[in-house]
C-alpha positions, 0 to 999 in steps of 0.5 A: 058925507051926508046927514042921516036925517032921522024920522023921529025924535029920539024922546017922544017920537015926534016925526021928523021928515027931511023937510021938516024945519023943527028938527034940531041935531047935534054933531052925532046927529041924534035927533029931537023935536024943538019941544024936547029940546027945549025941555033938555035946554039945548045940550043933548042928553046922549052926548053932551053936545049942543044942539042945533037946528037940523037943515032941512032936504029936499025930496028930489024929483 
């Protein structure tokens, strides 16, 4: 089963695109920027989980 991979963050609205390396997620996949997850001090306000950096996907060909 594959990632979501979420556009945006879900607090500022940062984009977010699959390649992007900024991205951090928890195990529900709600997504954020690194700014805004620092601001929460990596425990994701949603769900209480820890949030950690998202992989990154390749666009295929």
């Amino acid at each position: 089963m594959a990632l979501e991979m979420r556009a945006e963050c879900e607090r500022c609205q940062t984009a977010l695109p699959p390649d992007s390396g900024a991205a951090l997620i928890c195990s529900y996949e709600c997504t954020f920027c690194q700014s805004c997850g620092d601001n929460v001090r990596g425990i994701c306000p949603n769900c209480g989980g820890q949030l950690l950096p998202r992989p990154t996907r390749i666009a295929a060909d």
